[in-house]
C-alpha positions in Angstrom: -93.7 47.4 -317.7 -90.6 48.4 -319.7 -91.1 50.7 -322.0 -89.1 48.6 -324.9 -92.3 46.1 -323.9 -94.8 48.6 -324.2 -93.2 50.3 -327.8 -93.5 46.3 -329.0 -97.3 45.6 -328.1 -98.1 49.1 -329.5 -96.6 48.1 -332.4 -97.9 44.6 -332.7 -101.2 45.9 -333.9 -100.1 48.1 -336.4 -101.2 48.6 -340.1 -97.7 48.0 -341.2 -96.8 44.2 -341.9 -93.2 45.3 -341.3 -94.4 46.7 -337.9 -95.8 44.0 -337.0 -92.8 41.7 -337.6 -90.6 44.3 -335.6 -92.8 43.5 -332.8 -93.0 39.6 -333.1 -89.4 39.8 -333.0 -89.2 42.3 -330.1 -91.7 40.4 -328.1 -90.2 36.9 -328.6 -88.2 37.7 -325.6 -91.2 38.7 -323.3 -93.1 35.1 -323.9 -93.2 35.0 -320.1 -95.4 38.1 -319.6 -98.5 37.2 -320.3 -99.5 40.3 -322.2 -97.0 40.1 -324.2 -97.6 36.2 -324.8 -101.2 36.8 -325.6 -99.7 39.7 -328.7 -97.3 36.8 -329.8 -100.6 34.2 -330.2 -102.0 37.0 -332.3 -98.9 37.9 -334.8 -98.5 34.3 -335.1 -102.0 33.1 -336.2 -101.5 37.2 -338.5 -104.6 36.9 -341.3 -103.0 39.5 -343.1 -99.5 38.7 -343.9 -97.6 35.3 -343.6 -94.3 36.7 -343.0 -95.5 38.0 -339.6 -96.3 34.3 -338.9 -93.3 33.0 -340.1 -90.5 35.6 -338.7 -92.5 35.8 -335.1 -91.9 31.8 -335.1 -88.6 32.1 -335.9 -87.8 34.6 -333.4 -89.3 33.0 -330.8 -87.5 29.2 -331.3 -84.3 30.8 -331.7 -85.6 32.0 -328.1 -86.5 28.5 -327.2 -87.3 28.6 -323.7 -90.6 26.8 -322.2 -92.5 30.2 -322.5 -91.7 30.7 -325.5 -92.0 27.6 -327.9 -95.4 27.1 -325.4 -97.0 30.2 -327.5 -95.8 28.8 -330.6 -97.9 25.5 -329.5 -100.4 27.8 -328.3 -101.1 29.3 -331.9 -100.4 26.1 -333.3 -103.4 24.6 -332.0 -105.6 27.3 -333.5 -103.8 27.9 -336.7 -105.3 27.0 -339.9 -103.6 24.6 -342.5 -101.7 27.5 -343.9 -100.6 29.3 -340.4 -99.3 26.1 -339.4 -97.2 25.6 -342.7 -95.8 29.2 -341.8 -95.8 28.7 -338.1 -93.7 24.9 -339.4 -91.6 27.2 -341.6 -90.8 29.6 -338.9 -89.4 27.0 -336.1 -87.5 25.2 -339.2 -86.3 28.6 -339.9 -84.5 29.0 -336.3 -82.8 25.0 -336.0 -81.2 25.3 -339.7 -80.1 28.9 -339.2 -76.6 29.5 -338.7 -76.7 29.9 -335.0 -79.5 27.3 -334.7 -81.7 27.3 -331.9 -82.3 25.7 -328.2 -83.4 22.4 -327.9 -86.9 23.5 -329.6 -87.6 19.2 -329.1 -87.1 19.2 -325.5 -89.3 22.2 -324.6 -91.8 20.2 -326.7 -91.4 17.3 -324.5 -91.8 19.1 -321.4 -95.1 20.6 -322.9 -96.5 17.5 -324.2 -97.3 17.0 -319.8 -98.8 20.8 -319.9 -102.5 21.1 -318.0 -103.4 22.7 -321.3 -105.0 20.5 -324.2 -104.3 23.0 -326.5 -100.9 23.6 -325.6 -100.0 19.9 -325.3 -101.5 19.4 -328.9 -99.4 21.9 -330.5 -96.3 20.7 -328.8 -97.2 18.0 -330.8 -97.3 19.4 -333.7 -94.3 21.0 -333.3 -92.4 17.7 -332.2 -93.7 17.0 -336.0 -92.0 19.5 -337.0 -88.6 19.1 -335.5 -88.1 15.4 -336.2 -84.6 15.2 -337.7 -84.1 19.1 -338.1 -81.0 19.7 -336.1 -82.3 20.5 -332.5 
C-alpha cells in the first residue's frame, strides 16, 4: 500500500471535517482498492458535515471511472434524503465545473447491469441526476 493511500484512510476518520474532505479528495483516485472504496462509502454517507458528502462526490465524478461513480451508487443507495441531495449536489458539482467531468452517464449505464442491487439502484439514481447536466 502506498503510503499517500495509507496518510488518506488515516485521515478519513478524523475529527476534522476539513480532514476528512482532504481524504475524500485524496481517495477519489483509489476507488479501485477496495479499502479505500469502503473509506469513500463512509465520507460520502459523513453524518457529521455535508461538505464531506458533497466535495468526496465531486472528487470522485470528476474521477469518473466505473470504480469510482460505482461507490458514489454505492452510498447512494444507503443515503438518506438529505445525503442524496449532497451526494446529487456533488456529481452536479463535477459535470458543470469548468473542466467538467467523464461521461458520469455512461458509467451509470454500465452499472445499471452490475450483480449488485444496491449498486444498480443508485446508478439509477445518479442517471437522475445527470439527465441534461452536460456529461
Amino acid at each position: 500500500m502506498t503510503s499517500g493511500l495509507k496518510a488518506a484512510l488515516a485521515e478519513a476518520s478524523s475529527p476534522s471535517w476539513m480532514q476528512r474532505v482532504r481524504a475524500g479528495r485524496d481517495l477519489a483516485s483509489f476507488a479501485d482498492v477496495p479499502e479505500a472504496a469502503e473509506v469513500l462509502v463512509g465520507l460520502l454517507l459523513d453524518v457529521e458535515n455535508t461538505a464531506v458528502t458533497r466535495q468526496t462526490a465531486e472528487a470522485l465524478a470528476r474521477v469518473g471511472t466505473m470504480p469510482a461513480i460505482r461507490v458514489i451508487a454505492l452510498a447512494a443507495a444507503e443515503a438518506d434524503d438529505n445525503q442524496a441531495d449532497w451526494l446529487q449536489t456533488g456529481v452536479h458539482d463535477a459535470l458543470v465545473g469548468p473542466d467538467g467531468a467523464p461521461d458520469v452517464a455512461a458509467a451509470c449505464r454500465k452499472l445499471a447491469r452490475d450483480p449488485e442491487e444496491a449498486v444498480r439502484r443508485g446508478a439509477a439514481d445518479i442517471s437522475t441526476w445527470t439527465d441534461g447536466t452536460r456529461c
